[in-house]
TIVOMAR-595481 format. One record per residue (C-alpha): residue number from 1; y, z, x. Coordinates in steps of 0.05 Angstrom, whole numbers, plus 32768, in hexadecimal, padded with zeros to 4 digits. Last residue first. Layout:
<vexbas>
+-----+------+------+------+
!  nr !    y !    z !    x !
+-----+------+------+------+
! NUM !    Y !    Z !    X !
...
+-----+------+------+------+
</vexbas>
This chain:
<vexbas>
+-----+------+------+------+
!  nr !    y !    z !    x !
+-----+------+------+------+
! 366 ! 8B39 ! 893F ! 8E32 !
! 365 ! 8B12 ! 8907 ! 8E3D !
! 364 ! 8AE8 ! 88EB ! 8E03 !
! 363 ! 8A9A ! 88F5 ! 8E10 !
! 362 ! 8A74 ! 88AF ! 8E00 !
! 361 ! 8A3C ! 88C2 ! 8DCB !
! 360 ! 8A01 ! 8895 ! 8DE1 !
! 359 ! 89CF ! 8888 ! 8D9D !
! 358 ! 8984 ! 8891 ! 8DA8 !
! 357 ! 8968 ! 8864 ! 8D6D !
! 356 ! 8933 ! 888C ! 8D46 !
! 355 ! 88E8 ! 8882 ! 8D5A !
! 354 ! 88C9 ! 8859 ! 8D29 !
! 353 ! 88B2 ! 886F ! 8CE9 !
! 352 ! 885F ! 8872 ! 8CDE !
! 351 ! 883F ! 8838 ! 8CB5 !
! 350 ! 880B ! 8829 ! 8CEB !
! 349 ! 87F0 ! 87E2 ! 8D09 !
! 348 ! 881A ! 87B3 ! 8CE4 !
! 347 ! 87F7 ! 876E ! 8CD0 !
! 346 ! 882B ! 875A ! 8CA4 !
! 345 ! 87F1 ! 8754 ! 8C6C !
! 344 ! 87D1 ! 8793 ! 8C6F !
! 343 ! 8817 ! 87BD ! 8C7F !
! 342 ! 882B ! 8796 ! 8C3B !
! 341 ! 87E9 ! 87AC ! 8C1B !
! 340 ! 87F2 ! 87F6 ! 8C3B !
! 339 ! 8839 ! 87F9 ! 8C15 !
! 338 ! 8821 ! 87E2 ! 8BD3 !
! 337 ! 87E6 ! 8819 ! 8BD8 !
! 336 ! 8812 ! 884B ! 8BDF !
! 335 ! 8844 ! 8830 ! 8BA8 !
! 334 ! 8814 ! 8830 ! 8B79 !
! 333 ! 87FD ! 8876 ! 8B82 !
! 332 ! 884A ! 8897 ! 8B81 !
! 331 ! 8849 ! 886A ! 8B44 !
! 330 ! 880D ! 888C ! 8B1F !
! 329 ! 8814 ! 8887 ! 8ACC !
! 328 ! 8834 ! 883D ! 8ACF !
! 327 ! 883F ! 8823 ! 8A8F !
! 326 ! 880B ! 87F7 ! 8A65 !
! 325 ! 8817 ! 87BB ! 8A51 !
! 324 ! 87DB ! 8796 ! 8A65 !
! 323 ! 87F5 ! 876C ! 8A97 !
! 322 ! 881A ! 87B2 ! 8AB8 !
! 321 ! 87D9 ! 87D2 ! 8AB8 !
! 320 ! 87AE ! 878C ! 8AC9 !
! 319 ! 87DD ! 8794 ! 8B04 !
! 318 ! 87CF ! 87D3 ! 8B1B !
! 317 ! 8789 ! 87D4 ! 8B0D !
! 316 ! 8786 ! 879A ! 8B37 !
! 315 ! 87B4 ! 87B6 ! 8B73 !
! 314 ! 877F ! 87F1 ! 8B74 !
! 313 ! 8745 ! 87C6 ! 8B79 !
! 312 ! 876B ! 87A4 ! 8BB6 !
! 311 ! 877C ! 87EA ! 8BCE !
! 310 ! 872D ! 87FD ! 8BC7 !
! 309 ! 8723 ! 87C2 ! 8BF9 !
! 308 ! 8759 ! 87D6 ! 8C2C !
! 307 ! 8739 ! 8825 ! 8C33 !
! 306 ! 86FA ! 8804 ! 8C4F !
! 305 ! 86B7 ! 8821 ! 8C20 !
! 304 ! 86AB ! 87EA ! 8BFD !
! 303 ! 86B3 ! 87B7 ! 8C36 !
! 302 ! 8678 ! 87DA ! 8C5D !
! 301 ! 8651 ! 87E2 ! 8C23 !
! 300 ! 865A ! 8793 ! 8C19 !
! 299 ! 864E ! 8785 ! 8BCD !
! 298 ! 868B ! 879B ! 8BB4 !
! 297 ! 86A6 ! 876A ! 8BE9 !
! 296 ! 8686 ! 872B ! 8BCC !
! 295 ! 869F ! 873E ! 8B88 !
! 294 ! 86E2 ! 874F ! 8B96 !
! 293 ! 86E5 ! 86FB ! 8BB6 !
! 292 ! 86CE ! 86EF ! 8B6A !
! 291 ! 8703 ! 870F ! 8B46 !
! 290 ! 8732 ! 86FA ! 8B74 !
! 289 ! 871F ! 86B1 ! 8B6E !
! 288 ! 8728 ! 86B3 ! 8B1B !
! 287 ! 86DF ! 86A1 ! 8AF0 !
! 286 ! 86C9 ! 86E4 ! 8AE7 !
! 285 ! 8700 ! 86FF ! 8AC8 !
! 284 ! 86FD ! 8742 ! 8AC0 !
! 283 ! 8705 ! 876E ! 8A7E !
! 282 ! 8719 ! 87B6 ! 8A91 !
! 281 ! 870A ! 87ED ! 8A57 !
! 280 ! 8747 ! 881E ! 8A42 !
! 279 ! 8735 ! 885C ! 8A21 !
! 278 ! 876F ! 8875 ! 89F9 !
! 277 ! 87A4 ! 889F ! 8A0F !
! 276 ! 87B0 ! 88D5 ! 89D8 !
! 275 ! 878A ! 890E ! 89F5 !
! 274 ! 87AC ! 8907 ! 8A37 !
! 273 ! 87EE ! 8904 ! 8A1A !
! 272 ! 87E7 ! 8941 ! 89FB !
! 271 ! 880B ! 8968 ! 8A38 !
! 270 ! 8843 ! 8936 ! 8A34 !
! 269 ! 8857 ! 8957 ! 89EB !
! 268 ! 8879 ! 891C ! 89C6 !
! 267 ! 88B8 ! 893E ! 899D !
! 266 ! 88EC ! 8906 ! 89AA !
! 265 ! 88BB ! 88CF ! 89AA !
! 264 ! 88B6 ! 8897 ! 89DD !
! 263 ! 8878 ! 88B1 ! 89F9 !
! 262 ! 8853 ! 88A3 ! 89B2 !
! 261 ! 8875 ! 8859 ! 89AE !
! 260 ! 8859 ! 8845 ! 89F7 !
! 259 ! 881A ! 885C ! 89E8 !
! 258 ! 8816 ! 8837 ! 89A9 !
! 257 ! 882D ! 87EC ! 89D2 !
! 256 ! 87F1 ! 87FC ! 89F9 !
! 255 ! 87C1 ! 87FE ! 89C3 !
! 254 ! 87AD ! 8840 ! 89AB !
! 253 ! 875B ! 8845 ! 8996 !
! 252 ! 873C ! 882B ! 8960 !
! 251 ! 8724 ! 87EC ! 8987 !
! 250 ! 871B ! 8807 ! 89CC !
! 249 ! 875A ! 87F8 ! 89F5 !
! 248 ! 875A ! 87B9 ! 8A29 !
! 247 ! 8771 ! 87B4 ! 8A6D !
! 246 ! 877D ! 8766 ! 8A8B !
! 245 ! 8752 ! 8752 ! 8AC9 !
! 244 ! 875C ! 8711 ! 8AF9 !
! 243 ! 879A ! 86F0 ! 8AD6 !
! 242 ! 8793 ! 86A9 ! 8ABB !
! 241 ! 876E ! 86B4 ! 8A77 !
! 240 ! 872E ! 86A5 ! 8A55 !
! 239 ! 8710 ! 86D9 ! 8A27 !
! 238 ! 86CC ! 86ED ! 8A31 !
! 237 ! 86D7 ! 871D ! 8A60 !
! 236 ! 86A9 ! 8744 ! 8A93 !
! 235 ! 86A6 ! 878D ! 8A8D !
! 234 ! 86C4 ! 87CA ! 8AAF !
! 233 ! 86B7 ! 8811 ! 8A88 !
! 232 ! 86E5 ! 8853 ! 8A74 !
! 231 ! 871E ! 883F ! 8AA6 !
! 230 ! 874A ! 8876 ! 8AC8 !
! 229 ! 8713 ! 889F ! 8AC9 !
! 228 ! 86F6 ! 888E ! 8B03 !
! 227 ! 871A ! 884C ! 8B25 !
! 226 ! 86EC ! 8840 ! 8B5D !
! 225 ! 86AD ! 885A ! 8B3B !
! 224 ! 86B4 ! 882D ! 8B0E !
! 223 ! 86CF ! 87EE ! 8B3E !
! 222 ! 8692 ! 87F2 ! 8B55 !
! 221 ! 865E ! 87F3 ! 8B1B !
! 220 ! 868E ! 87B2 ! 8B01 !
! 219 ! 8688 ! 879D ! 8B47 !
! 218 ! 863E ! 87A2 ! 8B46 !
! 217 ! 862C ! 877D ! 8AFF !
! 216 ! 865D ! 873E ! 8B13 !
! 215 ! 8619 ! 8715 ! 8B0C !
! 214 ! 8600 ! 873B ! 8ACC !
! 213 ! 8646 ! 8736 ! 8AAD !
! 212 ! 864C ! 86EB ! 8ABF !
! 211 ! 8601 ! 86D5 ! 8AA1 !
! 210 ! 860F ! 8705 ! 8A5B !
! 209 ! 8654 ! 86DD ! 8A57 !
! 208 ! 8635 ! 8696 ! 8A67 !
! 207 ! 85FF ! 86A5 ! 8A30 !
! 206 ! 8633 ! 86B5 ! 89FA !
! 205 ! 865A ! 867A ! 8A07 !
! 204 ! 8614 ! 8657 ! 8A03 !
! 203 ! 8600 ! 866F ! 89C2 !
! 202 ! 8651 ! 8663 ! 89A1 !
! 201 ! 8686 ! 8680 ! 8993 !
! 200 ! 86C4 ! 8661 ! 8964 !
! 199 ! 86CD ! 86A7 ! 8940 !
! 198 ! 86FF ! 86B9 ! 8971 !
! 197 ! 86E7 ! 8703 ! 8975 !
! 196 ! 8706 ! 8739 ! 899B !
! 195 ! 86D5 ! 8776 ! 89B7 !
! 194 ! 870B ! 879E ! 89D2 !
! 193 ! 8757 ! 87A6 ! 89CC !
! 192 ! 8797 ! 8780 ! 89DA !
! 191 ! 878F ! 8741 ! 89A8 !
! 190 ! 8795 ! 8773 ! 8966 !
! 189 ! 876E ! 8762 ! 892F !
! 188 ! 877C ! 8761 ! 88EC !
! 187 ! 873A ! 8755 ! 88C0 !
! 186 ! 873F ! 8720 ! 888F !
! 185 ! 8723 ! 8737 ! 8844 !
! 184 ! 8767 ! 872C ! 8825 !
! 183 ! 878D ! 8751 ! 8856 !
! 182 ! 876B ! 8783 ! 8886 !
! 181 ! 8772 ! 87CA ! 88AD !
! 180 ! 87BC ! 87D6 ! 8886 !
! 179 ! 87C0 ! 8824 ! 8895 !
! 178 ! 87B7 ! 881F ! 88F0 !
! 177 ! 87DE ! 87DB ! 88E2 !
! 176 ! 881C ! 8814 ! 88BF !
! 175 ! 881C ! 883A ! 88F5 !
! 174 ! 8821 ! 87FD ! 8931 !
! 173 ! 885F ! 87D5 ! 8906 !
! 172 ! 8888 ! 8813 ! 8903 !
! 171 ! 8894 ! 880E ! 894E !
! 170 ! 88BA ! 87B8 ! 8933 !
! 169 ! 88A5 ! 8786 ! 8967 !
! 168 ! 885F ! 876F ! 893D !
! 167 ! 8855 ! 8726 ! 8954 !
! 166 ! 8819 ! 8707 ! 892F !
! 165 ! 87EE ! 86D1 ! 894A !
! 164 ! 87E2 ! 8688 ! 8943 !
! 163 ! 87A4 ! 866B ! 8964 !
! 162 ! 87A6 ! 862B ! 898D !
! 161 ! 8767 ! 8635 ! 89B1 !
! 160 ! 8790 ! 8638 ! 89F6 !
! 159 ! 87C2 ! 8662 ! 89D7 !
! 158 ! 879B ! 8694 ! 89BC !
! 157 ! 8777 ! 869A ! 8A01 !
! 156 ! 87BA ! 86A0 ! 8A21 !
! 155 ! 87D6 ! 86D0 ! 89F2 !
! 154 ! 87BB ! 8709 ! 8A1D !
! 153 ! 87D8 ! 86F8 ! 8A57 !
! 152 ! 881C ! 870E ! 8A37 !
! 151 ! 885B ! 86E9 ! 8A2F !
! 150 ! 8862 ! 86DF ! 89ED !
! 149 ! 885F ! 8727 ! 89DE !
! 148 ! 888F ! 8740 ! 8A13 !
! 147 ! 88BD ! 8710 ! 89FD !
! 146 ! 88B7 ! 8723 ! 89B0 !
! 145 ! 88C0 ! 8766 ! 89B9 !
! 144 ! 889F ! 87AF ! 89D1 !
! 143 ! 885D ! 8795 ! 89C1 !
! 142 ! 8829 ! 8790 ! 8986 !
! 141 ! 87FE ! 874F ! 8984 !
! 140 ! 87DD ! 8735 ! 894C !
! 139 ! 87A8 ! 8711 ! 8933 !
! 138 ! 8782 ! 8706 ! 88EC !
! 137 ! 8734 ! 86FC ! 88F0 !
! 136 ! 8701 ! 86CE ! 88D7 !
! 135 ! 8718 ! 868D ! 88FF !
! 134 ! 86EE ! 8656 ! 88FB !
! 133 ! 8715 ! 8628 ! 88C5 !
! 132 ! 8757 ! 863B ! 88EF !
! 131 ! 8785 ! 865C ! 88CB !
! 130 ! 87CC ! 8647 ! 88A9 !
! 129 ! 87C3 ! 865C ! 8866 !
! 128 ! 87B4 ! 86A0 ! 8882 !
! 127 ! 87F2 ! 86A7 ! 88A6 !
! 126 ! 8813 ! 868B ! 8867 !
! 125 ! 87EC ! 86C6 ! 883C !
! 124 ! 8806 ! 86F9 ! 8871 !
! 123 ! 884A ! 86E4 ! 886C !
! 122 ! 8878 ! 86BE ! 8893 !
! 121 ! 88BB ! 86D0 ! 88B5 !
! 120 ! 88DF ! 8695 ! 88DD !
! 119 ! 88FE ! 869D ! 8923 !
! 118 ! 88C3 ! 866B ! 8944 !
! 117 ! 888B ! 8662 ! 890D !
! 116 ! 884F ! 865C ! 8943 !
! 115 ! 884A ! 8699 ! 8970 !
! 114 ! 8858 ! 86C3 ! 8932 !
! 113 ! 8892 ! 86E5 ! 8908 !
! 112 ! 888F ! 871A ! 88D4 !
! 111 ! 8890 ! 8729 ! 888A !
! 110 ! 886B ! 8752 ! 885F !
! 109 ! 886B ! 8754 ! 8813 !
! 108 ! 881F ! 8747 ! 8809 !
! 107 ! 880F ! 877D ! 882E !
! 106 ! 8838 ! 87A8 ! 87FC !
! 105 ! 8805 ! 8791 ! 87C6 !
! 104 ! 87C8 ! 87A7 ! 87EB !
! 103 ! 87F5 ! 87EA ! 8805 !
! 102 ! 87FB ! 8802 ! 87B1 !
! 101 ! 87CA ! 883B ! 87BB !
! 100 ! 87D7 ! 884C ! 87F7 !
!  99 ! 881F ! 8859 ! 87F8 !
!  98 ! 8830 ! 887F ! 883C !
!  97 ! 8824 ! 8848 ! 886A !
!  96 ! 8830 ! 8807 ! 8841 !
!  95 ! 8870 ! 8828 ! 882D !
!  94 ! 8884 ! 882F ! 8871 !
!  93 ! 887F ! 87F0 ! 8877 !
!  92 ! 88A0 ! 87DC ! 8836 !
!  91 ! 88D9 ! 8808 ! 884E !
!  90 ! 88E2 ! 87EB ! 8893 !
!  89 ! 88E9 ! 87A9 ! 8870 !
!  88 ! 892C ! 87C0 ! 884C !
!  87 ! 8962 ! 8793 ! 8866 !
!  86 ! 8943 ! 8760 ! 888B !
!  85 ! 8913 ! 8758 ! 8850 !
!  84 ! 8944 ! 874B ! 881A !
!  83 ! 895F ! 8717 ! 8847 !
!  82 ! 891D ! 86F8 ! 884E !
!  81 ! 8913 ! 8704 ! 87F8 !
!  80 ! 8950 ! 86DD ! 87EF !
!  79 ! 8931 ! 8699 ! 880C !
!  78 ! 895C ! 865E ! 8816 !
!  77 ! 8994 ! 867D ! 8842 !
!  76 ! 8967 ! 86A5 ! 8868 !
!  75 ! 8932 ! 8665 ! 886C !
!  74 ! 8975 ! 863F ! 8891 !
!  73 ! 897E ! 8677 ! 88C4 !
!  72 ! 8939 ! 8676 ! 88D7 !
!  71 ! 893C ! 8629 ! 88E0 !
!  70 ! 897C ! 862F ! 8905 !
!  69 ! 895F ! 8664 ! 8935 !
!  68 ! 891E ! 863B ! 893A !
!  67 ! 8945 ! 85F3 ! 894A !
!  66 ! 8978 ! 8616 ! 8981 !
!  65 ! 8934 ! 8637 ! 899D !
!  64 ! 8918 ! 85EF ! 89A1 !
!  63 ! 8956 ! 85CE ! 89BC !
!  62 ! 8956 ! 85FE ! 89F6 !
!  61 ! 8908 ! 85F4 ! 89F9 !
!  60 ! 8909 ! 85A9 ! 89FD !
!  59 ! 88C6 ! 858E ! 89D8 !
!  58 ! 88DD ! 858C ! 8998 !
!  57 ! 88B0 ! 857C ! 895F !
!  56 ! 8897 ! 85C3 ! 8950 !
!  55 ! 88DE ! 85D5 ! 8946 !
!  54 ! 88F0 ! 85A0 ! 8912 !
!  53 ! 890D ! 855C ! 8909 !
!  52 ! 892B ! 8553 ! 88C7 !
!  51 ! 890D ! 8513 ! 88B1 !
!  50 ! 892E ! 850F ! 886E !
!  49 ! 88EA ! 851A ! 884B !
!  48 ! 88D7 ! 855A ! 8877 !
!  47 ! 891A ! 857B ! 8867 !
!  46 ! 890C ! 8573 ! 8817 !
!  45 ! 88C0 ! 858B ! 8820 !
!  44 ! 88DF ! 85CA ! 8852 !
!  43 ! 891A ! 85D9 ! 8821 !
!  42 ! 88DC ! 85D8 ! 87E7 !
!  41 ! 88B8 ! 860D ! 880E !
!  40 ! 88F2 ! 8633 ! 881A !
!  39 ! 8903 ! 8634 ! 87CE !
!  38 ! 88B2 ! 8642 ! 87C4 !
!  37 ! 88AE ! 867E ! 87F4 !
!  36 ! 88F2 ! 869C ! 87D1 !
!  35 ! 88E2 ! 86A1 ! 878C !
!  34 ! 8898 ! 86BA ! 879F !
!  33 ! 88BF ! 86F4 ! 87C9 !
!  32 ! 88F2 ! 8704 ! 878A !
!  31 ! 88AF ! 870A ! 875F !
!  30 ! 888A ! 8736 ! 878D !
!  29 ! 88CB ! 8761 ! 8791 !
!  28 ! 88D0 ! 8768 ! 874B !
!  27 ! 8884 ! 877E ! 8747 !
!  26 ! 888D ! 87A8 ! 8777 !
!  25 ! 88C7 ! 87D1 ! 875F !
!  24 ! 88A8 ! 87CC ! 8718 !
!  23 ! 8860 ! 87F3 ! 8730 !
!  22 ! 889A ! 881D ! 875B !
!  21 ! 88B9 ! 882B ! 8716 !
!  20 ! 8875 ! 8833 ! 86F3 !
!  19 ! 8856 ! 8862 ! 871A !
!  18 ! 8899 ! 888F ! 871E !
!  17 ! 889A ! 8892 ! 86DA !
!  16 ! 8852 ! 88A6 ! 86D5 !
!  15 ! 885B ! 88DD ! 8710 !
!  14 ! 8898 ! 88F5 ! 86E6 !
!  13 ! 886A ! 8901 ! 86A6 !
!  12 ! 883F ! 8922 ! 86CB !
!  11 ! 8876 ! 8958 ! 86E0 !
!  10 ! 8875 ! 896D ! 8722 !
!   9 ! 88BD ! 8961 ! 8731 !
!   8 ! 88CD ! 8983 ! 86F3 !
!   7 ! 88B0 ! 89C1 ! 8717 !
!   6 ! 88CC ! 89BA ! 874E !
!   5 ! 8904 ! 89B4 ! 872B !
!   4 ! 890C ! 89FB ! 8709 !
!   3 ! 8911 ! 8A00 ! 86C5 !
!   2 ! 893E ! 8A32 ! 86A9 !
!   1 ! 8958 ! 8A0B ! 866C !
+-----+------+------+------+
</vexbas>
């Protein structure tokens, strides 16, 4: 037969079969993954009645992290699907970014860790489970690792309203979120861009917002100008965390955590870097001392104009850069303005070298 195999390839009757194997596939896996939630589950019922302490119990972080790894360890054992997962996971996600028509039921297959289930994996359907009655959106976090993810200012709002959010560690993790924009009619949203929602608002929360952002009206306008187009707008926050500003990316845009990913690659062109940066927006808060003390200046023309108050505007974007996650694009800059801060503070009059030391050559005799 002289049939060539691109055009067998093509053949509707292959695109059928090859329906209904991954149709199988899935199905199988679904199965295996059921199999394996409710073993765990009943390991966790049987633990539970012998008292088994557990890691939410212990206050002692060594024994805590000793309690996770053992617990994670233990739902391996008990639950085949994990140890399928660890294997092949990569392949479901990048299933749920090429294969759009089965990506509902490949959501359903995911597994990953959170602020609140230590070294275990959980599922979207236990993250949902485990919701607040207020909360209408699904959160997550994308970093470089777990470490950096934990300890960002930008879990310290989720932590205060004891909110559990994803950790997403794996590159592959940000391209298939930009394919999987829900699950089960929750929204994912990612903590590191604009307009987040708690879904626990209310009139007067709203009304303190509107009364900060019309008080701290002129440095926003300020610090605008200041930064040009570093910064597409300055606004007041309505999250509440300990550092004084944190950057965040507009919601469709690349988070940090993307950027970082796209410069990483082998064949990234740095003259399109530009064009993929997204627009970053400055949230301040209004309640932190330095914050407020920037607000009394940006209101002096005299003190707007001195070279040691746009420094001090500088070291914020600086540091809400770093906070943020974002790498430093002007270090020559920083570094500047890090040198006239400690000539600031050590009360030096100039920054220009000393004379060198004159040194006394003896001459030998002859």
């Amino acid at each position: 037969l002289n049939v060539s195999r691109e055009t067998l390839q093509q053949h509707k009757v292959l695109k059928v079969i090859g329906k209904k194997l991954v149709r199988k596939a899935l199905e199988m896996l679904r199965k295996l993954a059921l199999r394996g939630d409710k073993a765990e589950k009943g390991e966790k019922e049987d633990a539970e009645e012998g008292d088994d302490s557990t890691a939410e119990d212990v206050v002692d972080e060594d024994e805590k992290a000793e309690l996770e790894e053992k617990e994670a360890k233990k739902q391996e054992e008990v639950n085949d699907y994990i140890r399928f997962w660890k294997q092949f996971g990569k392949s479901l996600k990048l299933g749920v970014i090429e294969d759009s028509s089965n990506r509902s039921k490949l959501s359903k297959l995911l597994r990953f860790q959170t602020t609140k289930s230590g070294n275990r994996l959980i599922s979207f359907a236990e993250y949902v489970s485990n919701m607040k009655d207020w909360q209408k959106d699904i959160y997550y976090i994308a970093a470089e690792s777990e470490e950096v993810a934990l300890e960002s200012p930008f879990m310290e709002p989720f932590q205060d309203k004891d909110l559990e959010v994803i950790l997403f560690t794996d590159p592959i993790d940000e391209y298939a979120l930009q394919n999987l924009p829900e699950y089960d009619g929750y929204s994912l949203q990612s903590i590191t861009k604009e307009d987040l929602k708690f879904g626990d608002e209310e009139e007067v929360d709203k009304k303190r917002t509107e009364i900060y952002k019309d008080k701290f009206v002129t440095l926003s306008d300020w610090l605008e100008d200041t930064y040009g187009d570093k910064i597409d707008k300055v606004t007041v926050t309505a999250r509440s965390f300990q550092v004084p500003a944190m950057l965040v990316t507009s919601k469709y845009g690349h988070s940090a955590n993307m950027e970082r990913i796209i410069r990483a690659q082998a064949f990234n062109d740095p003259a399109k870097q530009g064009y993929m940066a997204s627009r970053k927006t400055m949230e301040l808060n209004p309640r932190h001392p330095i914050v407020v003390k920037l607000l009394e200046l940006a209101g002096d023309d005299a003190a707007q104009d001195a070279q040691a108050t746009k420094d001090l505007a500088w070291a914020l974007y600086d540091a809400a850069l770093l906070n943020s996650g974002f790498s430093m694009d002007d270090s020559k800059g920083f570094a500047e303005r890090m040198f006239r801060l400690m000539q600031a503070n050590l009360g030096l009059e100039s920054l220009e070298l000393e004379a060198p030391l004159e040194v006394t050559v003896e001459e030998e005799d002859e």
